[in-house]
C-alpha positions, 0 to 999 in steps of 0.5 A: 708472964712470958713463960712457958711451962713444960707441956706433957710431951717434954717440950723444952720451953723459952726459959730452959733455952735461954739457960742453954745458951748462956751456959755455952756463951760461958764456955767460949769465952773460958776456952778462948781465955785458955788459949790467949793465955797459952800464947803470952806464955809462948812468947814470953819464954826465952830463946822461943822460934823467931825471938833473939835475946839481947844477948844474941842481937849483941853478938850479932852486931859486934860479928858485923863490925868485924867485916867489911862490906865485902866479907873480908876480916879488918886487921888492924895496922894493915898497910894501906898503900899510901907510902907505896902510891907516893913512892909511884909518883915520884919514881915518875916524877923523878923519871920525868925530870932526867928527860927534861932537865933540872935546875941543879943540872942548869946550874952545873952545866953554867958553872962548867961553862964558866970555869971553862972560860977561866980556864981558857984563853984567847990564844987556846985553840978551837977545839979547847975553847969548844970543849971547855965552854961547851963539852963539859957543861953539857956532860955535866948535864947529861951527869946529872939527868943519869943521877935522877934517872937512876934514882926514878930507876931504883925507887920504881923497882922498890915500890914494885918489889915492896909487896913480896916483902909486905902483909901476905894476902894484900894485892898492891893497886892497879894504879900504884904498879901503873905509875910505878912501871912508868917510872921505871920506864922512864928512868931506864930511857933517861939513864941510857940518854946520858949515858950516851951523851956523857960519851959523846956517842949522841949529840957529840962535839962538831969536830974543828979539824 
C-alpha cells in the first residue's frame, strides 16, 4: 500500500527516494557537528588570535598603573612643590610687610621715641629733642622694614634657585616662579626705601637752623 515498485525502465520509486534524502539529512548534520567541534577547539587553545590569558590581562594592568594619565612614569618620593609654593607666599608676605610696616617695627620706633625723651630735657636744644624724639624712632623703623625686605629678598631667590638643586626633569610651577619673582620685587623695593630712609636721603629731618 502507498508503494511503488520499480517499473521496467528503471524508474526509482517513492521508497527509494525517501531513503536518498534521509541519508543526505545524516550527512549534514555529521558535517555541521565536525565543524562546531573544530571551533570550541579553537578558542579553547591558549594564547589563540583576539584572547588574552589572565596572566597577560595582569601585565596589562600593572604597565597602566605605572603611568600617569599623561604617559609620564610616577616616581615615588618625587618632590611635590609644597615647600617651594609656601616658601613663594612668604617671600611675598615678607616683602609686603617692609612696605607697610610691622608691629615689631611700631614697637621699636615707640621704645626709640621713649628713650629719646629720658634722654632729653626741657633746656635740650631743638634739633636734639627733634633727633632723639623723632630721627631715631623713625631709623629704627626703617631698620626694621630693610630686615624683613632682606629676608622677603633672600628667601625669593632660594625658592627661584631650588629647581637647579632639585629632582632633574621636574619643571617648578608657573605660579610658584609668579609669586616668588614678586617677593623678590618686593623686597628689592622695600630694602632700597630703608636704606634711603636710614640715611636721611628720603624723608630726612626738617632742618631747625
Amino acid at each position: 500500500m502507498g508503494t511503488k515498485t520499480v517499473d521496467e525502465t528503471g524508474v526509482k520509486t517513492d521508497e527509494h527516494k525517501t531513503d536518498e534524502t534521509a541519508d543526505a539529512a545524516e550527512a549534514t548534520e555529521a558535517t555541521e557537528a565536525a565543524e562546531s567541534i573544530d571551533v570550541t577547539k579553537a578558542a579553547e587553545a591558549p594564547g589563540a588570535a583576539g584572547t588574552d590569558t589572565p596572566e597577560d590581562a595582569d601585565a596589562a594592568t600593572d604597565e597602566d598603573t605605572d603611568d600617569d594619565p599623561d604617559g609620564t612614569e610616577v616616581t615615588e618620593g618625587a618632590p611635590t612643590g609644597v615647600g617651594q609654593g609656601a616658601g613663594a607666599v612668604v617671600s611675598a608676605g615678607l616683602g609686603i610687610v617692609s612696605l607697610t610696616g610691622s608691629w615689631v617695627g611700631t614697637v621699636a620706633s615707640a621704645r626709640e621715641s621713649l628713650m629719646g625723651q629720658l634722654q632729653t630735657s626741657s633746656s635740650s636744644d631743638v634739633g636734639t629733642l627733634i633727633e632723639k624724639g623723632y630721627g631715631n624712632a623713625w631709623q629704627a623703623t626703617a631698620m626694621w622694614g630693610g630686615i624683613f625686605a632682606l629676608v622677603a629678598l633672600i628667601v625669593g631667590v632660594v625658592v627661584l634657585a631650588r629647581p637647579a638643586f632639585g629632582a632633574p626633569g621636574r619643571p617648578q610651577a608657573p605660579w610658584i616662579k609668579s609669586v616668588a619673582w614678586a617677593g623678590v620685587a618686593l623686597g628689592v623695593i622695600g630694602l632700597l626705601l630703608a636704606v634711603l630712609k636710614y640715611t636721611d636721603v628720603l624723608l630726612g629731618l626738617p632742618a631747625t637752623g
